[in-house]
C-alpha positions as CSV (number, residue, x, y, z in Angstrom):
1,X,12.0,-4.2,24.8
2,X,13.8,-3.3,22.0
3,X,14.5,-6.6,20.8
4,X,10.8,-6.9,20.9
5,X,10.5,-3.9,18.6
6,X,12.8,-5.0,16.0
7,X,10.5,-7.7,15.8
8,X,7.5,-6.4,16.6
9,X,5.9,-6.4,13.0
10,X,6.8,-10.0,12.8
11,X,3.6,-10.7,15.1
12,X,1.4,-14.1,13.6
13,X,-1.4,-14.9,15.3
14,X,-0.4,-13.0,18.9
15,X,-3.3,-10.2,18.6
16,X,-4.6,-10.0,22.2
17,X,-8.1,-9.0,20.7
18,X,-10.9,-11.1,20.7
19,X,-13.1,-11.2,17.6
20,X,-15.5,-8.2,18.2
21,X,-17.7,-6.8,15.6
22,X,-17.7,-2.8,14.5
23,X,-19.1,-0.6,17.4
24,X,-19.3,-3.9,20.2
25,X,-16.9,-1.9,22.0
26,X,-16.7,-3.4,25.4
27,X,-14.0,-2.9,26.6
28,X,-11.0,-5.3,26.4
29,X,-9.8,-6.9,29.7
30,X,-6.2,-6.5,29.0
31,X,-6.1,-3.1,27.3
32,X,-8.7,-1.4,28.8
33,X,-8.0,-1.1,32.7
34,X,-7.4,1.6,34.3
35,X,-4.7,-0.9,36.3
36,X,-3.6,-1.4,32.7
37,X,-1.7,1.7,31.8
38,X,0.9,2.6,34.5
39,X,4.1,2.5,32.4
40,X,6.0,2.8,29.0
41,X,6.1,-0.7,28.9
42,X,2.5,-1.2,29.2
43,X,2.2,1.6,26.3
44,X,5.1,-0.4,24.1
45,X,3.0,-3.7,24.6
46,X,-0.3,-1.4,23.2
47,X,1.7,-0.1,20.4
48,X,3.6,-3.4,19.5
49,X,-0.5,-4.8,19.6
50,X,-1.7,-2.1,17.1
51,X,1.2,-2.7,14.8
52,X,1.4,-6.6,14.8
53,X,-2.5,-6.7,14.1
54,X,-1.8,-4.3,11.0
55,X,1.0,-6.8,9.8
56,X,-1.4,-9.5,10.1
57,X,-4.2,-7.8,8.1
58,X,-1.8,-6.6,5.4
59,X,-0.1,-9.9,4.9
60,X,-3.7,-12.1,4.9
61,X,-3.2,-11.3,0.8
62,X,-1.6,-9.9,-1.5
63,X,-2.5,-6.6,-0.6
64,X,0.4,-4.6,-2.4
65,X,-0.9,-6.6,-5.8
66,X,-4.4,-6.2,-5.1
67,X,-4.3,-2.5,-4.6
68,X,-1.7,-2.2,-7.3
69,X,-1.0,-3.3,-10.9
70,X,-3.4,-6.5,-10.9
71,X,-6.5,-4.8,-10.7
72,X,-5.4,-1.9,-13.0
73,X,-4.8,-5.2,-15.7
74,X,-1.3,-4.7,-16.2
75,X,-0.2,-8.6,-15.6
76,X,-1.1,-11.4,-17.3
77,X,-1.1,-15.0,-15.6
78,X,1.5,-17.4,-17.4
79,X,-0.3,-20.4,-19.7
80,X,1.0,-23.3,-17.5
81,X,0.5,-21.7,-14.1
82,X,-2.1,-23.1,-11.7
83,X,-5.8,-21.9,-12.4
84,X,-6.0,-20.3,-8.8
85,X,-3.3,-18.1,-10.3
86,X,-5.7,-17.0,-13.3
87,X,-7.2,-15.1,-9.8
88,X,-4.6,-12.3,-10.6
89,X,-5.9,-11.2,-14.3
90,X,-9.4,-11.6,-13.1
91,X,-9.0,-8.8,-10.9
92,X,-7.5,-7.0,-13.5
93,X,-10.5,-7.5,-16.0
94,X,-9.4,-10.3,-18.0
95,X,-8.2,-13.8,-18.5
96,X,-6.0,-13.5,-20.6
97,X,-2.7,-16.0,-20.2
98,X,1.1,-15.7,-21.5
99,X,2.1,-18.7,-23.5
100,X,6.0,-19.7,-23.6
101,X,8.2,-20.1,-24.7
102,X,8.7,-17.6,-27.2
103,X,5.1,-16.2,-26.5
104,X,3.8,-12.8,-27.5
105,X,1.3,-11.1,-25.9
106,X,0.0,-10.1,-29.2
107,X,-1.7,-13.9,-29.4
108,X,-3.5,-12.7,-26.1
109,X,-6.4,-11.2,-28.0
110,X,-9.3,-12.2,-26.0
111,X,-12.5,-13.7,-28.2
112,X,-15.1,-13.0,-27.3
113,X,-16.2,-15.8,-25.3
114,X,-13.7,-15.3,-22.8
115,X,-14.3,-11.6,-22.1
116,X,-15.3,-11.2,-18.0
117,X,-18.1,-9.4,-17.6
118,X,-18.8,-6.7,-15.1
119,X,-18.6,-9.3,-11.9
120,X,-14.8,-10.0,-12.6
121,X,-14.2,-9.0,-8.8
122,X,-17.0,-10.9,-7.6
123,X,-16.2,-13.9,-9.6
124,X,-12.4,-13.4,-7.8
125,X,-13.9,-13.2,-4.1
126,X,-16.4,-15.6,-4.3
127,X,-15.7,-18.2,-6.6
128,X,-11.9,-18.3,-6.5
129,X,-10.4,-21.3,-7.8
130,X,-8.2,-21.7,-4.5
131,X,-7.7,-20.4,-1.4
132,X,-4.1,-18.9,-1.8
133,X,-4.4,-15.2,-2.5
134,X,-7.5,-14.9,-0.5
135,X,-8.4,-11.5,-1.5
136,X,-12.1,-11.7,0.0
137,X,-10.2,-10.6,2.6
138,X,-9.9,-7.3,1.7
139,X,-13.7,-7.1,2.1
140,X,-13.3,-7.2,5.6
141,X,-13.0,-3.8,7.7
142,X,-13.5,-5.5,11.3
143,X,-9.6,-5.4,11.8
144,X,-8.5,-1.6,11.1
145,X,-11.8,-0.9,13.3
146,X,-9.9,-3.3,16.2
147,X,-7.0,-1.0,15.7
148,X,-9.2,2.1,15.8
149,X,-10.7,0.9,19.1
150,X,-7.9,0.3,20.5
151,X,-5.8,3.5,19.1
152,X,-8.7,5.8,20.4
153,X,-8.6,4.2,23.7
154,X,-4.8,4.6,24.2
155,X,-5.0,8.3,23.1
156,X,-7.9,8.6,25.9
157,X,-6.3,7.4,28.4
158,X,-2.9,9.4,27.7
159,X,-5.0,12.7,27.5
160,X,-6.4,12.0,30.7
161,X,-2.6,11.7,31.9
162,X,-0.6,8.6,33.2
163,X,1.7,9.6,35.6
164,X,4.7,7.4,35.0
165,X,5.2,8.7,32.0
166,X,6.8,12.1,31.0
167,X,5.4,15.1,29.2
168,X,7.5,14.2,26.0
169,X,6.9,10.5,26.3
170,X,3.2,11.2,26.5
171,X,3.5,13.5,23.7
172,X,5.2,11.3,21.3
173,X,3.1,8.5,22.6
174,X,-0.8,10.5,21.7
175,X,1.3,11.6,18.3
176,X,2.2,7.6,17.4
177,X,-2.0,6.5,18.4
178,X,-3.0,9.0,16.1
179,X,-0.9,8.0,13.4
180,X,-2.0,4.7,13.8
181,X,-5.6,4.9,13.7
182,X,-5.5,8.1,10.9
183,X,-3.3,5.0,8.3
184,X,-6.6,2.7,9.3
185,X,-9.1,5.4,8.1
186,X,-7.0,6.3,5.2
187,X,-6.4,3.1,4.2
188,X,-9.7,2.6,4.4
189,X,-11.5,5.4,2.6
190,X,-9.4,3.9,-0.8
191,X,-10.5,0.5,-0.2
192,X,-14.3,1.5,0.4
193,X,-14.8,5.2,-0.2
194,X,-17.4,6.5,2.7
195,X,-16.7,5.3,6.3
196,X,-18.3,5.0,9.8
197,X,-15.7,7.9,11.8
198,X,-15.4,8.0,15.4
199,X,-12.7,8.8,17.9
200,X,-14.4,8.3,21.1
201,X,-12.4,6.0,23.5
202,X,-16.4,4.4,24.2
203,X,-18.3,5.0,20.9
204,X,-21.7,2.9,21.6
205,X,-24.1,4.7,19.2
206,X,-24.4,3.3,15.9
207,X,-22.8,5.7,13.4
208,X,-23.8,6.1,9.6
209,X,-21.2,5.9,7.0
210,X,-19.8,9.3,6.8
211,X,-18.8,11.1,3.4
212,X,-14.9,10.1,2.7
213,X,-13.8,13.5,1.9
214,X,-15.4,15.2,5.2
215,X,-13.2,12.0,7.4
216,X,-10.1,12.6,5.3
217,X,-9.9,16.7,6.4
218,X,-11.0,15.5,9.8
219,X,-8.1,12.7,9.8
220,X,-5.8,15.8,8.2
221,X,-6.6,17.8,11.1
222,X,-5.8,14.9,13.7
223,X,-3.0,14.4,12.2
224,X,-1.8,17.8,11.9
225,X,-2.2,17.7,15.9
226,X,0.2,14.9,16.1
227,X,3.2,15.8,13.7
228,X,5.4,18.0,15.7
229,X,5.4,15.5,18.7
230,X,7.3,12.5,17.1
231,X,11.2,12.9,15.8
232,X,11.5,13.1,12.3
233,X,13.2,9.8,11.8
234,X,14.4,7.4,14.8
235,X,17.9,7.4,16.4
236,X,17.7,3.8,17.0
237,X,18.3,1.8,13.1
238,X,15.9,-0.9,14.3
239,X,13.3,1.3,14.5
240,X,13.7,3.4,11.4
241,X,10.3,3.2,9.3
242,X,8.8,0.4,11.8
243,X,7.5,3.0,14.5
244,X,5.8,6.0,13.2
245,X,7.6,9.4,13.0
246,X,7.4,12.5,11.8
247,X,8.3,11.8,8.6
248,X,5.7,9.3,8.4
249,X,3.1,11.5,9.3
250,X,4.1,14.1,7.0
251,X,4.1,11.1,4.3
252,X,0.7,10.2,5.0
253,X,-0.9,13.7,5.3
254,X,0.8,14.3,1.9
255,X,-1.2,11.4,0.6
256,X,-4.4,12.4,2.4
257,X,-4.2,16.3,0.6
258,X,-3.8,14.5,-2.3
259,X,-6.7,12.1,-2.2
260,X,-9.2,14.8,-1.1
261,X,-7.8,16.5,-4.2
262,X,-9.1,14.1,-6.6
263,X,-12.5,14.2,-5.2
264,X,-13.2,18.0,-3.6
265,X,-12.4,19.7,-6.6
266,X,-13.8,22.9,-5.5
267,X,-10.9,22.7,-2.5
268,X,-7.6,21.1,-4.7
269,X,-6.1,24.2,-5.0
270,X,-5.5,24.1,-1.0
271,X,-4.7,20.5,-1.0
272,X,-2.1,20.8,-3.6
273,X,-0.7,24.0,-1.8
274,X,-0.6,22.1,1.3
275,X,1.0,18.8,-0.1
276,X,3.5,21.2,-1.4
277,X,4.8,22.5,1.8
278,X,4.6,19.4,3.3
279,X,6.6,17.7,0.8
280,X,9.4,20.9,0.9
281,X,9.1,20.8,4.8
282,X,10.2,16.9,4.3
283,X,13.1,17.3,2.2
284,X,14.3,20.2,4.0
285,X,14.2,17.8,7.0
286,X,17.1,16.0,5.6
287,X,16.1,13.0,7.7
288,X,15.9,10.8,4.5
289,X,17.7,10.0,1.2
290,X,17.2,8.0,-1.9
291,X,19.5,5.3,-1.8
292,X,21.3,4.0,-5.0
293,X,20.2,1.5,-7.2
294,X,22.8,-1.0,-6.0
295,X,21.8,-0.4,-2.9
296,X,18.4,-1.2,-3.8
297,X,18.3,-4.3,-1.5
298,X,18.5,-2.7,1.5
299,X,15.7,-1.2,0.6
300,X,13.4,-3.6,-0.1
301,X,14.7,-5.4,3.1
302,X,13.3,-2.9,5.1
303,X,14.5,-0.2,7.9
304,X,16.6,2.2,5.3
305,X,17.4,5.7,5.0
306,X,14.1,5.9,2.3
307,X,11.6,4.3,4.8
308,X,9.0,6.3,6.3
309,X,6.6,3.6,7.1
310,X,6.7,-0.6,6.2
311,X,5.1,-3.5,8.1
312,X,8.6,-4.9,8.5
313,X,9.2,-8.7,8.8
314,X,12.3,-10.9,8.9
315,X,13.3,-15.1,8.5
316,X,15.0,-14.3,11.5
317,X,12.4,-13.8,13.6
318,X,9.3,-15.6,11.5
319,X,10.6,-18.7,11.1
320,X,10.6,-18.8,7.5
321,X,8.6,-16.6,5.6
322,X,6.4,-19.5,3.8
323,X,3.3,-18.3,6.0
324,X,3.3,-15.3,3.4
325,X,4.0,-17.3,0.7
326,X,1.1,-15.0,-1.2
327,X,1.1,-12.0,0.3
328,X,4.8,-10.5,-0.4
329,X,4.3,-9.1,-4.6
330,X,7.1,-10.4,-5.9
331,X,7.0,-14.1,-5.6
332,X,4.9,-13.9,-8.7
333,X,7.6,-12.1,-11.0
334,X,10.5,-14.4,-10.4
335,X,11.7,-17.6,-10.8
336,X,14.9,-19.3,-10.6
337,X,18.1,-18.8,-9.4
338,X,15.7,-16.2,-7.2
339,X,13.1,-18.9,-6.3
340,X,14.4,-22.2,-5.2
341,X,14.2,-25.6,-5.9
342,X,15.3,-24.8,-9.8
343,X,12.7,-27.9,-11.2
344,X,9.7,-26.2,-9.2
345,X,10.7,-22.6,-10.3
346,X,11.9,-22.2,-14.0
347,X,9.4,-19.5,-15.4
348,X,7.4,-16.4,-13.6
349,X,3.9,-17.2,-12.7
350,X,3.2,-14.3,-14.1
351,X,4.6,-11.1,-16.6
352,X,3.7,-7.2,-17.0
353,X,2.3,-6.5,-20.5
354,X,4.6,-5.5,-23.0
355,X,2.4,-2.4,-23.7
356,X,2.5,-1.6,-20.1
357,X,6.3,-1.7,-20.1
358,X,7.0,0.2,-22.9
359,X,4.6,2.9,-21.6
360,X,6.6,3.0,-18.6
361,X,10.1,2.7,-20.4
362,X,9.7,4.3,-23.5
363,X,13.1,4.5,-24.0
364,X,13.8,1.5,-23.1
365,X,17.6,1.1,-22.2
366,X,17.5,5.5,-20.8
367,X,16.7,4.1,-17.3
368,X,18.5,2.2,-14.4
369,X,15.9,0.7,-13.0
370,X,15.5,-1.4,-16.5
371,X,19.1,-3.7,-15.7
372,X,18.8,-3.3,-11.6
373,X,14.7,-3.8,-11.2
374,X,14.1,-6.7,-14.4
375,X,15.1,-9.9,-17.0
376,X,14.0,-9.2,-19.9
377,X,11.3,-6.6,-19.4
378,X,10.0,-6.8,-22.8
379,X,10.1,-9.8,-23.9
380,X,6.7,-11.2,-23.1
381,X,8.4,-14.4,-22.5
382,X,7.2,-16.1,-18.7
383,X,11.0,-18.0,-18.6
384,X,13.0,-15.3,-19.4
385,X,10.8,-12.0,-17.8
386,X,11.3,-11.7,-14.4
387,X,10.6,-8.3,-11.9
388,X,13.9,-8.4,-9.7
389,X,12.9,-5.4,-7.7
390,X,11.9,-7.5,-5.3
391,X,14.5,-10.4,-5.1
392,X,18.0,-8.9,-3.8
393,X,17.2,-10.4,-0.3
394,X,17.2,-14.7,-1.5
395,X,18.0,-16.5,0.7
396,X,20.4,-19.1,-1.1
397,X,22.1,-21.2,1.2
398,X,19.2,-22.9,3.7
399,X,18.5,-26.0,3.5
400,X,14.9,-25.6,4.4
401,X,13.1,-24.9,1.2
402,X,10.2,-23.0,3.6
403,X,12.7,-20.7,3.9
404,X,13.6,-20.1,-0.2
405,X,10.3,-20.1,-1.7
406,X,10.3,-15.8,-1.6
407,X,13.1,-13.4,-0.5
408,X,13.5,-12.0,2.6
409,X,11.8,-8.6,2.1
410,X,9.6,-6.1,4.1
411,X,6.4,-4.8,3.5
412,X,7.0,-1.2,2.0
413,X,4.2,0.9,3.0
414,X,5.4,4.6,2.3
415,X,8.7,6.0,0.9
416,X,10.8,8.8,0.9
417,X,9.9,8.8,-3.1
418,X,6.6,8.5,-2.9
419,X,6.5,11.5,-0.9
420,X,9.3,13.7,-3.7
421,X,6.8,12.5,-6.0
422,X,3.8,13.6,-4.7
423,X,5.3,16.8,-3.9
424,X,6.2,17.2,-7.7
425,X,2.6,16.3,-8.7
426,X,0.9,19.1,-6.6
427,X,3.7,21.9,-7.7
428,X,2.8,20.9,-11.4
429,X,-0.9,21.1,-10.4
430,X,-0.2,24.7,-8.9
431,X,1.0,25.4,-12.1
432,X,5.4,25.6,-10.8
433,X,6.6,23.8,-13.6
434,X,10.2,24.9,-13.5
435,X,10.3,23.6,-9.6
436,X,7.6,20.3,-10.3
437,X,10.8,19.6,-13.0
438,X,13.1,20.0,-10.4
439,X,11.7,17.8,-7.7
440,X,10.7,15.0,-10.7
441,X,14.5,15.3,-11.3
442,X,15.7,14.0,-7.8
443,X,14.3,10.8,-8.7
444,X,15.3,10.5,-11.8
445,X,18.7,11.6,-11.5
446,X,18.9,9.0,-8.4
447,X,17.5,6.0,-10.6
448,X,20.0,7.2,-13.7
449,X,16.9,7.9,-15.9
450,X,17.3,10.8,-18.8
451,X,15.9,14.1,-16.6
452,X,12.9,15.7,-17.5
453,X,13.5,18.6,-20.2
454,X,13.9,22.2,-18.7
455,X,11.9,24.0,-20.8
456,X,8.5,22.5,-22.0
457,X,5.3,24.5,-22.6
458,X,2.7,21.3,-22.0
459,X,1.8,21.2,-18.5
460,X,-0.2,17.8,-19.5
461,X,3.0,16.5,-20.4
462,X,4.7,16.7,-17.3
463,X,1.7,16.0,-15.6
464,X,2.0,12.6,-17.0
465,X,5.3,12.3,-16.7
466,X,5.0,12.8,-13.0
467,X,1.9,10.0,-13.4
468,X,4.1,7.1,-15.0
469,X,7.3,8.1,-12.7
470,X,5.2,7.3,-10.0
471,X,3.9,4.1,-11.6
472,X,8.2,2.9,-12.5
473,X,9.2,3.6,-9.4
474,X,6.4,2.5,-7.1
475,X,5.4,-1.1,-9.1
476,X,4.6,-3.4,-6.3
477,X,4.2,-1.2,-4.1
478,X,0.2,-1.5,-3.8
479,X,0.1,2.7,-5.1
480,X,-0.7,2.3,-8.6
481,X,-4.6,2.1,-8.7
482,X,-5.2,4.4,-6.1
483,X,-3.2,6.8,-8.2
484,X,-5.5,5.9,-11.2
485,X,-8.3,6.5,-9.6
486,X,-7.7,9.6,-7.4
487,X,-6.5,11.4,-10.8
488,X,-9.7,9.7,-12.5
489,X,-7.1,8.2,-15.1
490,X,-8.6,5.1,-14.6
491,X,-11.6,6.5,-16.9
492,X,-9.1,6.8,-19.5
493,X,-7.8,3.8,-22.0
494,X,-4.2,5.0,-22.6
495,X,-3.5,4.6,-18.7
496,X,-4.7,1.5,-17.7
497,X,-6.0,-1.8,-19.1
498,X,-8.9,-2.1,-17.1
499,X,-10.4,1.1,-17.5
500,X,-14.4,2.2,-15.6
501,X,-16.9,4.4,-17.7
502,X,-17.7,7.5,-16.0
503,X,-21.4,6.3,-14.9
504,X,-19.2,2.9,-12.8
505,X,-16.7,5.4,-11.4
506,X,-19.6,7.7,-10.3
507,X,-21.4,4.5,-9.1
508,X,-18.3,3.3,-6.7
509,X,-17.0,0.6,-9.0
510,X,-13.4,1.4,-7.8
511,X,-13.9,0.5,-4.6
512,X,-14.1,-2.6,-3.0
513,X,-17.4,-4.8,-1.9
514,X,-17.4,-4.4,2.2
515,X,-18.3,-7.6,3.6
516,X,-22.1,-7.9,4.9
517,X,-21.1,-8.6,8.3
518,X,-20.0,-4.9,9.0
519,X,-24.0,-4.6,9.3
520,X,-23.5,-6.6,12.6
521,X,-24.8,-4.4,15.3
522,X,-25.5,-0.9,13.6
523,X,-28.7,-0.3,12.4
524,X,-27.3,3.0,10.5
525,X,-24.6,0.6,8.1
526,X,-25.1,0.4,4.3
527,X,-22.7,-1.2,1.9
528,X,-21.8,-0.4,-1.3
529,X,-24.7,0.1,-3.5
530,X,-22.3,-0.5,-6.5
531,X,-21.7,-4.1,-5.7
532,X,-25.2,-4.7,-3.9
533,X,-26.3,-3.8,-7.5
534,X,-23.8,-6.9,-8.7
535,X,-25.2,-9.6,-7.0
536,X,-23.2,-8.8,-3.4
């Protein structure tokens, strides 16, 4: 069993569910029994289910860069790459390409003719030039609701007591369902905003959409149920951000108080009070560290001391990663010696803006994560630009070129900076400066940036300082336009390059279309009006 666990993110195609749509609940043969659950190992093989059909979803695009920098418009599509790559600055707002060598971005004006009107996302999804990135995918819900099902039965069934298993196994094992099915509900409210809730083991009614800020305290509460019965971190390496824990609960009701802040205004006060404590409550924990930046590696390759959740896969146990050849973000950033064969890979499919850089690295040279994380950051030049963060794992010496086309990296989900972060943003909020500074400081001290002064009197400036530390140290992580739009700085021009008026915000343009088959089978469904209104 715990060999399958170190693998058990690594999961292809081995979901035992069959194809259901939302709310055709009957129940599954194999999971729904009550002959089914008389052990731990029957649990594990539930658990190891949930988890591997999470993995699957996540890695059926580039999720991390969908959710991330290229819809906020940040990255420009290099002039020779393949047109299905132009897919990325689409769903950014543009097509605009970086010409080499030598190029400048400043050439990248866009005439007039080649401006992408306001059905850039739809063009993306529906008339995509190539079926690599796939990112209609992300217009389907069906699989977190597969997860739900199943997560709601499992936490049925342990309520109602399974005698094999201990009081504390049955603990942790409600706490770990409910984490799983509260990541599926929060991950969906920032794809799609409202959501059908339920938590019923048998939920047959058709359900209407429910307000997103009314599930997110509802999920808050659930969750808050759940923290104190898993251990903060795990004792077992192997298992150390794969499985949840309490750290990964606290990581992810952090991000909850401070997603219902951005949209219950009335209420942020409390949410920022509460992601606060959490955040203190975490570091106090001492269950996690920043690791140095020449440790970074170990990082990105998944189960270290900063992970409090990834969707954590391996060559080792995949085979060769060339079935995510898409989904992992980095593979567009690099090219050679990272990316192998050298004649297929000499220039990055793809480069951050020069504006965008500099906004992130004003001072240029004042920051580590400038020399460990990139080539030539600012050089708007598609041979010599390349985002390293994401290539310390290559795999160099295999002569199976399935096997060198990306590094060997995990799916980061939610970090232990993330979390210091966010715990900085709600004490600055709250109005703590002096301790906001403090927390900032632990990451910036760690990624040997120039700390943040002592004494300032511009709360907006540490504000923002807080916003773009996010944005450095999270790139790629698939954070950056949920943070624009949950601080509604994705109405502003000076923090994104593919900004929404306040009429498309209002109207749900930052969400994503939800495919038409979620009206299968409940009368109550709507989808979103915003991109009905588009020609969805």
């Amino acid at each position: 069993m715990k060999k399958i666990i170190i693998c058990l993110l690594v999961v292809l195609g081995t979901s035992q569910f069959s194809c259901k749509k939302f709310l055709d609940i009957t129940p599954i043969n194999q999971l729904t029994g009550n002959n089914f659950y008389k052990s731990a190992d029957d649990i594990e093989s539930n658990i190891i289910d949930m988890y591997g059909t999470l993995f699957q979803k996540y890695t059926n695009t580039n999720t991390a860069g969908a959710t991330g920098e290229f819809r906020s418009g940040e990255v420009v599509v290099a002039d020779q790459a393949p047109g299905w790559r132009n897919d990325i600055g689409l769903l950014g707002g543009h097509n605009r390409r970086a010409p080499r060598p030598n190029g400048s971005l400043d050439r990248l004006t866009i005439p007039a003719s080649t401006v992408v009107n306001d059905r850039t996302l739809r063009n993306v999804l529906y008339n995509s030039t190539g079926d690599y990135y796939r990112f209609i995918n992300l217009t389907s819900w069906v699989e977190y609701y597969r997860v739900i099902q199943s997560a709601n039965l499992l936490v049925s069934k342990l309520e109602e007591g399974i005698p094999a298993l201990s009081a504390d196994q049955t603990k942790r094992y409600i706490a770990e369902g409910k984490f799983i099915r509260n990541y599926c509900y929060f991950t969906m409210v920032r794809l799609y905003g409202d959501v059908v809730y339920y938590t019923d083991a048998y939920q047959k009614d058709a359900l209407a959409r429910e307000n997103m800020v009314s599930v997110i305290k509802k999920c808050i509460a659930d969750l808050k149920t759940a923290k104190d019965g898993l251990p903060w971190t795990s004792s077992n390496p192997t298992e150390r951000g794969v499985r949840a824990s309490r750290g990964a609960v606290v990581g992810l009701l952090m991000n909850m108080e401070m997603w219902n802040a951005g949209f219950d205004p009335a209420n942020k006060m409390a949410y920022y009070t509460e992601t606060a404590a959490l955040g203190k409550e975490l570091m106090e924990s001492n269950a996690y560290r920043l690791l140095d930046l020449n440790d970074w590696a170990t990082v990105s390759k998944g189960r270290s001391e900063e992970s409090l959740f990834e969707l954590f896969t391996t060559l080792n146990y995949s085979g060769g990663n060339s079935v995510f050849r898409f989904a992992p973000f980095g593979e567009t950033f690099i090219h050679f010696p990272y990316r192998l064969p050298e004649y297929d890979f000499r220039y990055s499919a793809a480069i951050f803006t020069s504006d965008y850089m500099r906004k992130l690295y004003p001072d240029e040279g004042a920051d580590g994560r400038l020399a460990a994380w990139f080539d030539a950051p600012f050089d708007n030049n598609v041979e010599t630009f390349q985002l390293k963060k994401f290539a310390g794992n290559t795999i160099v010496d295999s002569s199976d070129p399935n096997n060198i086309a990306n590094p060997d990296n995990s799916f980061l989900i939610m970090r232990y900076a993330d979390a210091i972060l966010l715990r900085a943003e709600a004490l600055a909020e709250l109005g703590s400066d002096d301790e906001a500074k403090d927390v900032l400081n632990v990451v910036r001290t760690k990624r040997l940036a120039i700390l943040y002064p002592g004494a300032t009197n511009d709360a907006g400036k540490l504000k923002d300082a807080i916003f773009w530390e996010r944005a450095k140290e999270l790139m790629g992580e698939g954070s950056h336009y949920f943070d624009l739009v949950r601080t509604k700085r994705i109405l502003n021009k000076l923090y994104t390059d593919n900004p929404l008026t306040p009429d498309k915000f209002n109207r749900g343009a930052w969400t994503w279309p939800i495919d038409a088959s979620a009206l299968a089978n409940n009368r109550l469904m709507v989808l979103n009006n915003y991109w009905i209104n588009d020609g969805f």
